[in-house]
C-alpha positions in Angstrom: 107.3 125.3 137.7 106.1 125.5 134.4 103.2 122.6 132.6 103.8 121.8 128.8 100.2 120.3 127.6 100.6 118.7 124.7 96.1 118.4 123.5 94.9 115.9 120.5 91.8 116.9 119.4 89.0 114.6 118.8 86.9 114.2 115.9 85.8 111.4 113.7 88.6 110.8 111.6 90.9 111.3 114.7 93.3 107.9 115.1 94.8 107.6 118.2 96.8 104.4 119.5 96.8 104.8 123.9 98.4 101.5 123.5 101.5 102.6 121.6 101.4 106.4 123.1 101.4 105.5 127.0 103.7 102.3 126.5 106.0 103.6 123.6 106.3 107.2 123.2 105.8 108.5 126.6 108.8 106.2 128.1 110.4 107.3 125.1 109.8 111.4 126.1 110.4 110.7 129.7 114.1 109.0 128.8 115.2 111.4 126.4 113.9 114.5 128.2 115.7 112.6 131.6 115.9 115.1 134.3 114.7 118.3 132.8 111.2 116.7 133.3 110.3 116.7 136.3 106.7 114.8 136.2 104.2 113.8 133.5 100.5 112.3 133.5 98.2 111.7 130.2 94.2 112.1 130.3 92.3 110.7 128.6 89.2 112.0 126.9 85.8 110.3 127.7 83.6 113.7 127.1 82.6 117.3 126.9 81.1 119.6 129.3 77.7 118.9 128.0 75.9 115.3 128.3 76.3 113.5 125.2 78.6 115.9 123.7 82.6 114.5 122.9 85.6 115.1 124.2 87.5 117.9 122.4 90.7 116.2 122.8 91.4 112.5 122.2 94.3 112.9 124.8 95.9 115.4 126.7 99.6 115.1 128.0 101.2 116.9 130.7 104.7 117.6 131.2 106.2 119.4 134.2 109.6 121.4 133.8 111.2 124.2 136.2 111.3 126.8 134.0 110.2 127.6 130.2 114.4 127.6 129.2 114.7 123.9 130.3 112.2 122.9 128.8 113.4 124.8 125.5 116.7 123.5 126.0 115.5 120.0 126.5 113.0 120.5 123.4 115.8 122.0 121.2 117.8 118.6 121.5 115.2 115.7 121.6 112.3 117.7 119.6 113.0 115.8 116.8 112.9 112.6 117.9 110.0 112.9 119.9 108.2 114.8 116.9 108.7 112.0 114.3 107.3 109.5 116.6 103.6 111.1 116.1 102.4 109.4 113.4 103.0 105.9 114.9 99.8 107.1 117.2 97.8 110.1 115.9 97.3 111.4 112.7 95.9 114.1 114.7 97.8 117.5 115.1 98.6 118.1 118.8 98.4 121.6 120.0 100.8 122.8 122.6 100.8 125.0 125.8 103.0 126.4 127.9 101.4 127.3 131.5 103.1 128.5 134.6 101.7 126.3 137.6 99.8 128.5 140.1 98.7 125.4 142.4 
């Protein structure tokens, strides 16, 4: 099993519409990516590991896949899609990682 965290850093011009991105574009990724995904869950942010201090990310996403080839696969056909959709929440710049689940 393989986790695909998709991070939006904070910071103080960081726009970012929960709204839009849990009722819009998740159902959107979890339809198009169909059964290739196997589970998904978003955070998000309220603060850092030190009181007071931010959260470095606005939002993280995580999207569970049985191997790193279908989620490729899945990527390769709906990346598009799911990639123009960004700026209708975030004008952030999500980073992504690709983890094999230990736990």
């Amino acid at each position: 099993m393989i986790k695909v965290s998709v991070m939006y850093p904070n910071g103080s011009d960081a726009r970012f519409d929960m709204k839009y991105y849990l009722d819009r574009h998740m159902p959107m990724v979890r339809d198009l990516l169909a059964s290739a995904l196997k589970g998904m869950n978003v955070d998000a942010g309220l603060a850092g590991g030190e009181p007071g201090q931010p959260a470095p990310y606005v939002a993280v996403a995580h999207l569970l896949f049985d191997s790193v080839d279908v989620f490729q696969t899945a990527f390769a056909q709906h990346g598009g899609a799911i990639m123009a959709d960004v700026p209708n929440y975030t004008n952030t710049n999500p980073t992504v990682q690709v983890s094999q689940v230990k736990m």
